[in-house]
N, C-alpha and C positions, 0 to 999 in steps of 0.2 A: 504494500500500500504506500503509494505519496503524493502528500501533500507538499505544497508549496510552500516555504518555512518563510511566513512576513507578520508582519504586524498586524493587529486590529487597522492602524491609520492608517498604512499602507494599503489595505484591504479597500478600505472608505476613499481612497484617494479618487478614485477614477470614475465615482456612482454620481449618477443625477440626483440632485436635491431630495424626490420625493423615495427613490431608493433607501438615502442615508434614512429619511427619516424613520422609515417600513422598519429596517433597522434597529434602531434604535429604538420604536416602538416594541421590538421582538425582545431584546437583551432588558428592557426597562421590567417588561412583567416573564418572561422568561416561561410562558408557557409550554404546555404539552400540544397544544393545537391552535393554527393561527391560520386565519384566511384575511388573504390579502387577494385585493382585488385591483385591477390596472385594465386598464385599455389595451386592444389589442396593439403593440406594436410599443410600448412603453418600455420594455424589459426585464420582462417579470422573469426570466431566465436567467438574465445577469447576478437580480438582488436575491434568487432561491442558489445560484451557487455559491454568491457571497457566501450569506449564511450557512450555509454548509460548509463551509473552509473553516470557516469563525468555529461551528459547532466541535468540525474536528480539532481543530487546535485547540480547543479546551478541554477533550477530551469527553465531553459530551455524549458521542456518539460513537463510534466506531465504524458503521456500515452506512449503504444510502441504498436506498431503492427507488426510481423514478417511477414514477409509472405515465402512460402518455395512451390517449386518443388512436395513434397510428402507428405502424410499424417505422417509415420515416423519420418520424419524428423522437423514435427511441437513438436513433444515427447522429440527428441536431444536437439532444442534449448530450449526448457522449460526449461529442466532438467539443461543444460548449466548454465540458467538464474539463476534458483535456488540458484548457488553456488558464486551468486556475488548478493543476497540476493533480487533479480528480480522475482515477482511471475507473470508468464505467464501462461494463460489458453491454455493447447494444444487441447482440446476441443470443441473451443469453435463452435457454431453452427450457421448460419445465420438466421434460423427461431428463436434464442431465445432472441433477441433482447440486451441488455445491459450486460455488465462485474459483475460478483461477485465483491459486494467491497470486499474482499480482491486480487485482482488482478490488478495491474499493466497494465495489456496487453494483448495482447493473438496472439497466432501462426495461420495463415491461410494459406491454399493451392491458388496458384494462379486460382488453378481450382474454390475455392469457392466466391472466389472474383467477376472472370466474370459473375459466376450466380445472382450474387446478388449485383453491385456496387455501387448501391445507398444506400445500409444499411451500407456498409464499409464507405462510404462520410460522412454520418450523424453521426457515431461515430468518423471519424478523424474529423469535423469543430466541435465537443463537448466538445473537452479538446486541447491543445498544445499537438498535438502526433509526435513522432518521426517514422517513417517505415523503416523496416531494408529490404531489398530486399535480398534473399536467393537466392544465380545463377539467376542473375537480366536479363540475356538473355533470363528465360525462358516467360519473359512479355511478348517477339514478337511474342512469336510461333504460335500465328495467329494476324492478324488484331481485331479479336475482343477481343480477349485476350487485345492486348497493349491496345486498347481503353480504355475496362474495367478499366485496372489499372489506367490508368491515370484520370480518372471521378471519378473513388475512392480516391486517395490519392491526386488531385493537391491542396487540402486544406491543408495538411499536415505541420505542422512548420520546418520538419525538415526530409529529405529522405537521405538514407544509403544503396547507392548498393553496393552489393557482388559479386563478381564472378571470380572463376579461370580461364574460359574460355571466353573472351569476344569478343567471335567471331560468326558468325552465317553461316549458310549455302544459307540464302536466303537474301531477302533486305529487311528486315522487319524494322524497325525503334526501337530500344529497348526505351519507354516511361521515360522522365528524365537523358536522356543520353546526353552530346553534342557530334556532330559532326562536325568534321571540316574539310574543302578542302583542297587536297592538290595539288600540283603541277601541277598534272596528271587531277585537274577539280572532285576529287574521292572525298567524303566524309569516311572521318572514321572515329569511336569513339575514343572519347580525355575522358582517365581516368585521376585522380587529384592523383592516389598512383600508383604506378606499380610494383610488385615482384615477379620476373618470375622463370622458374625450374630453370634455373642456377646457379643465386645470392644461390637461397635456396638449392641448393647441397653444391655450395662454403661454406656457411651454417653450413651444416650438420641437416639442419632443415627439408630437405625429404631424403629419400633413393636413388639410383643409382639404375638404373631400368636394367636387362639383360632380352632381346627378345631372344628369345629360340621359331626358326623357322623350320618348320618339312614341309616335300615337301611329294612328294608319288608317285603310281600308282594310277590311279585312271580306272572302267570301272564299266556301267550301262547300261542295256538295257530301251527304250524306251517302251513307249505305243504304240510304231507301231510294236512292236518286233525290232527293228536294235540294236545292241551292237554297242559300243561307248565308246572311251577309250582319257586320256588327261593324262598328267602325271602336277599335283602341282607343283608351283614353276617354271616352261615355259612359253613362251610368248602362249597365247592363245584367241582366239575372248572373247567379252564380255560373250556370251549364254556358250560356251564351260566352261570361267572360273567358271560361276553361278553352272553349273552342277556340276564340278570335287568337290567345295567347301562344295556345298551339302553332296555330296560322301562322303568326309571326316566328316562330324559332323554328317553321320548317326550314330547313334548307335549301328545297325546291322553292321559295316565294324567292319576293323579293326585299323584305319588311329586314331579316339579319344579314342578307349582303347590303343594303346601304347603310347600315348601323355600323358595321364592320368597316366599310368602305369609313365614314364619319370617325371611328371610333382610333384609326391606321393614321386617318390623318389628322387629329389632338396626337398623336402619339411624334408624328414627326416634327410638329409644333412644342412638344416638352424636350423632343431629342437636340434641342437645337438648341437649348438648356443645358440640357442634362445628359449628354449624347451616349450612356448605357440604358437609359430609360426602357423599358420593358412592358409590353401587356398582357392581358391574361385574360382570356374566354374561359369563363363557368359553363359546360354544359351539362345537360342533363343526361347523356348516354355516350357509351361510346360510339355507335354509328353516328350520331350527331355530331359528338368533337372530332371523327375522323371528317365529316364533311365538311365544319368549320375551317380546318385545316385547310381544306381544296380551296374553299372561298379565297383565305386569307392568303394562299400563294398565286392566284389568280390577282390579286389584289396590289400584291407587293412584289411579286416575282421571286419572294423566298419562301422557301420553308418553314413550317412551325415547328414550333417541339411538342409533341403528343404523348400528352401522361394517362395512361390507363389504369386503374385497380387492379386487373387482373395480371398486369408487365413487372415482371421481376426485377428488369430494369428502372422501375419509375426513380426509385427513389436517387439513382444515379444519373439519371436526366432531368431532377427537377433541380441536382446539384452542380452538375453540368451547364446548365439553362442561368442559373443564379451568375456563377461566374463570366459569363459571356457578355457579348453586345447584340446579343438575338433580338430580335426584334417581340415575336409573340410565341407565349406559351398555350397550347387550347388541355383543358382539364374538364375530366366527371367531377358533379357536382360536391363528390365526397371529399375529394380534396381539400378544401378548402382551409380546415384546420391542420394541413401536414403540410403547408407550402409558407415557408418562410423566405422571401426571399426580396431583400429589399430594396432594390430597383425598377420594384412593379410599381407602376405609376397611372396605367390608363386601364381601364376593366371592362369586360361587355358579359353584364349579368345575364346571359343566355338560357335559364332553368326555370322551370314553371315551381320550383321549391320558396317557397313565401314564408315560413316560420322568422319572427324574432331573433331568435336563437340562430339560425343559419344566415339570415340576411347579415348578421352583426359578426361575425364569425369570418363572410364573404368579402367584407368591406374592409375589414382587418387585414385582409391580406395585403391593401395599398396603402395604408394609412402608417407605415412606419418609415418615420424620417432620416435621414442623413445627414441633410443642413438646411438651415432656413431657407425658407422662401419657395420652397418646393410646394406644387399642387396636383394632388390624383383628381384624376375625372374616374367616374364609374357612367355608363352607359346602360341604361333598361329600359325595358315597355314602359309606357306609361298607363299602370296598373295599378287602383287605390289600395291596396294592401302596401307594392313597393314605394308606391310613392309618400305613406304616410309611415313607413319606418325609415326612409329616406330624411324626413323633414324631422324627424326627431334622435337626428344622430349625439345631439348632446342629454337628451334624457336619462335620468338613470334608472337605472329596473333592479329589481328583487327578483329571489326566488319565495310565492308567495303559497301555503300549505292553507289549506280550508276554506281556497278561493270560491266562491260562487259560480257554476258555469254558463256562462252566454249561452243567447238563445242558438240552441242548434247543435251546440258543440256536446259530443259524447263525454263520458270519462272516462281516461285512457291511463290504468293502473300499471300497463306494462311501457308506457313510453315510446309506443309505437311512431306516433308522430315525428319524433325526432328520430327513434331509428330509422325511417323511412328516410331521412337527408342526408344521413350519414351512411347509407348501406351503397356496396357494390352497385353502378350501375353500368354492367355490360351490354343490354339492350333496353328498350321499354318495358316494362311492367306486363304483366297478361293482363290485357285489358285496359290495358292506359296506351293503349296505339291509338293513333289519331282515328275518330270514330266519320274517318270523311275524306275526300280530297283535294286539297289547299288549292283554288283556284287563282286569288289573289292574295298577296299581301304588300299590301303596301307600303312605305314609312313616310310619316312625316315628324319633322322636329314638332317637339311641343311644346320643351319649358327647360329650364334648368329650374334646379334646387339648392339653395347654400344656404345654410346656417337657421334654415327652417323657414325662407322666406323663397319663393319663388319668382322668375326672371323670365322673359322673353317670351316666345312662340312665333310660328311663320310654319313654313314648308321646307322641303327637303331643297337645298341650294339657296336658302332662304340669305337675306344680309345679319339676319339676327343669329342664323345658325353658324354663320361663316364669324361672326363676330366671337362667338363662345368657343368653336372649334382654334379660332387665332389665339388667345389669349395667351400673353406669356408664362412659362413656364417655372418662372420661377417670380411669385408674389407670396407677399406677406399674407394673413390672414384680412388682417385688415386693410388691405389692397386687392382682395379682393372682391371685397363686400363691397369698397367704393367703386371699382368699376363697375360691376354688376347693379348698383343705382345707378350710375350714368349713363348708362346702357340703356337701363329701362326711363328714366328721366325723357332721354333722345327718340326713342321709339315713343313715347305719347305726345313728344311735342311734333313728333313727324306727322301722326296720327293726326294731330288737329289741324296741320296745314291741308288747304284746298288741293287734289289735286294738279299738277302742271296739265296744263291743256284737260282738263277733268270734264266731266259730263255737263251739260249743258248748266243744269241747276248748283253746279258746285260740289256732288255727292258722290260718292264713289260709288265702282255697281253693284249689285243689289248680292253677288257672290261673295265682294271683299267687304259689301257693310257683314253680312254673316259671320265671317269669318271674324270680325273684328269685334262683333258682340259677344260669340262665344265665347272669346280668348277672356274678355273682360267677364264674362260670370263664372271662367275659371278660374280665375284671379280672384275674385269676393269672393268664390268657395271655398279656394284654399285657406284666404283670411280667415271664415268662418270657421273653418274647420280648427285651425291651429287656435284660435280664440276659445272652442266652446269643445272641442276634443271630437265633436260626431263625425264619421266615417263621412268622403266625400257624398257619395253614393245616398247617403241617408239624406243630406243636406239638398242633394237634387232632386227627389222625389218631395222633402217636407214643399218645398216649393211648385211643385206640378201640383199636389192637392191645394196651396194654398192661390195658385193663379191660374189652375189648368192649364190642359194643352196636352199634345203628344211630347214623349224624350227630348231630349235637346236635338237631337240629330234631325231630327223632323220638324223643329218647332219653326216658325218664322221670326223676322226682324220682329216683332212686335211682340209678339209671345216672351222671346227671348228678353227684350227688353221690359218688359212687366216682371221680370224673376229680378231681372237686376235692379228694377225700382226697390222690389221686394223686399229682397238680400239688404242691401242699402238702410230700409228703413228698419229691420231686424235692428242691426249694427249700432243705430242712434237709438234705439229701445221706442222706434215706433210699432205697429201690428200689421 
């Protein structure tokens, strides 16, 4: 076994402010179990090996056991360990019974652990070990999972959870967590550290993230024969949105080659910054990231790099991919927490997976910095689920036990939901194939998103999309937010000037006043919405009972405009 023979200061020397302090919140009360929580991309690997150097040189502990989400990601923290003179076996196996002495520790999948929790017991009650818990949420995602953990490590001298996201979508109980009641009779997790996106913008310790959201046509024939049409980005039924959304991530449309095409060229506009800069397609299968792949070399004339679940290699081309000047990576959507790699900068959320938990996870993968001034774009449908965890990227969230459940929603004791995000996906689901075939899809730009406030609209080659697409690559936070008002500032006063050579009366035609009324009662929805918390979708129907009329997509100038008198007088506490 070796460690690294330095100082406690020496240790502290090299840590970000909210590290030291994680820290020294740890050694102040010297507990048995501490959750500490951080944003994705903060460093919560740095301040979990700190402390583990500290614990051993005090003699503390003697062993470490990691435990991690993915196979990959037992390699990262090795490697991690390595450089704070920690030798971890990222290999290690549960049929092989005890550690190489020369090791320290060794890295394990929570998957490997529930198979086998009685051999992980017997090696933590054999030495003082300390357990680092890697996204410590992912213990609950079934009941036998938490179980497992907890039968393996409650011998433990010394537990250390991790997690950016410490919230769940089900009631699962995360194993070594407290929960405390509040007010409401609700239990929720009580972490011992807390550093959320904001502090670490204020920071400068992650990037400022631009939603870059693209609406459309959307139309498919069914397997009965009936065509069927929904336009992205409308209030629509559940089954209607399921399909349109499909629509757009087929690869035979046209809706993710121009997002792609949009999304290649923000990419060469940061490269011009930051010229390793790097992107990254989410997809939801493999037949899909192999096809994204074709797009994007059609596109760029290069090659991707394509990471499967099932490739033995991934984990050596996602490490490969890091240290290069490649331009894009395309991934299944499981990846998402085994991809560390910090020169991804531009994203194109390509997966019909919508959970909390996964969107936050997804978006993490850009949001870690290297030096000021840097800006990730993330690229998506414009879908009120994405677009309203998008607009609340600085929210913080709980994990909440004895919640209430929404109308609709079942209660899911084994975790299903989230294993669904995180499971292999080598083809489509049986039964989750597109129930039709894509005849249209179209894209058009619809808005950007920053800082929970929404910017622009137009069409596809639009001067509003070209303007967000240009934007430099390296701003401040708060150079951001000022150009994105001036932006939109310039687009309203353009708006109120008379056409050049314009229609007889002054008015523009009856196609772009539409277009220009809509944008604007999407713009008071969103306000609405961030004001008073109700799902878009909810807000646009209270308004069709309250004004009548067909969807927005059908309604006329006038219809249109009575929502937005409407919306308006809402706002000032009229009826």
């Amino acid at each position: 076994m070796t460690v690294l023979q330095t100082s406690t200061g020496e240790r502290l020397a090299g840590l970000r402010q909210w590290q030291r302090e994680a820290f020294e919140e740890y050694f102040r009360r010297d507990p048995r179990d501490f959750l500490a929580v951080a944003t994705p991309g903060a460093g919560k690997t740095t301040f979990a090996l700190t402390l583990a150097s500290e614990l051993l040189a005090r003699h503390a502990v003697r062993s470490i056991t990691i435990v991690c989400p993915t196979e990959h990601l037992k390699k990262q923290w090795a490697e991690a360990a390595a450089r704070f003179g920690i030798a971890i076996d990222p290999d290690f196996k549960n049929g092989q019974g005890a550690l190489g002495r020369r090791y320290t520790g060794a890295a394990v999948t929570y998957a490997q652990v529930a198979a086998h929790p009685m051999l992980h017991r017997n090696r933590t009650e054999a030495r003082r070990t300390l357990v680092i818990f890697d996204e410590v949420h992912h213990a609950g995602d079934a009941l036998s999972w938490g179980e497992a953990v907890r039968e393996a490590f409650d011998p433990a001298a010394r537990r250390l959870a991790l997690t950016g996201t410490p919230f769940r979508s089900d009631v699962n109980p995360i194993p070594f967590v407290d929960y405390v009641q509040d007010a409401e009779g609700v239990r929720r997790c009580s972490w011992d550290y807390n550093y959320g996106y904001a502090p670490a913008l204020g920071d400068g310790v992650v990037r400022p993230v631009l939603f870059m959201a693209y609406s459309g046509e959307m139309r498919w024939r069914t397997k009965a024969g009936d065509e069927l049409a929904a336009r992205l980005g409308e209030p629509l039924t559940q089954d209607a949105l399921a399909q349109a959304w499909k629509a757009a991530l087929d690869p035979k449309g046209d809706w993710i080659k121009k997002v792609l095409t949009a999304a290649d060229r923000r990419l060469t506009e940061v490269r011009n910054a930051t010229p390793d800069a790097g992107g990254l397609v989410i997809a939801t299968d493999h037949e899909a990231a192999r096809a994204y792949a074709r797009i994007l070399r059609k596109i760029t004339g290069q090659g991707a790099t394509v990471v499967l679940s099932d490739d033995p290699t991934a984990s050596k081309k996602i490490s490969r991919f890091a240290e290069s000047e490649e331009r894009w990576m395309v991934a299944v959507r499981m990846v998402s927490e085994g991809v560390d790699v910090p020169r991804l900068m531009v994203g194109v959320y390509a997966t019909s997976t919508s959970t909390a938990l996964f969107f936050a996870q997804a978006v993490g993968r850009f949001v870690r910095s290297r030096r000021r001034g840097e800006v990730a774009s993330v690229f998506l449908p414009s879908v009120p689920t994405l677009l309203e965890l998008a607009g609340e990227m600085e929210r913080e969230r709980d994990h909440a036990l004895d919640r209430p459940l929404k109308e609709g929603e079942e209660f899911d004791p084994e975790g299903r939901e989230l294993d669904e995000a995180r499971k292999k996906r080598d083809t489509p689901d049986a039964g989750e194939e597109l129930p039709f075939e894509t005849m249209e899809a179209s894209a058009e730009f619809d808005r950007v998103l920053y800082d929970g406030s929404e910017f622009g609209g137009g069409t596809p080659d639009s001067p509003e999309e070209e303007d967000f697409l240009g934007l430099p690559g390296l701003l401040e936070p708060e150079q951001v937010a000022q150009l994105l008002r001036k932006r939109k500032a310039d687009q309203r006063s353009g708006e109120r000037k008379p056409p050049a050579g314009g229609e007889p009366d002054g008015g523009p035609p009856e196609h772009e006043r539409v277009a220009a009324l809509r944008k604007e009662l999407q713009g008071l929805v969103g306000a609405w919405h961030h004001r008073t918390g109700r799902p878009h979708g909810m807000i646009h129907n209270e308004l069709r009972r309250a004004c009548g009329g067909p969807p927005i997509a059908q309604a006329s100038p006038d219809q249109i405009t009575e929502r937005i008198a409407k919306i308006r007088a809402w706002a000032t506490g009229g009826s």
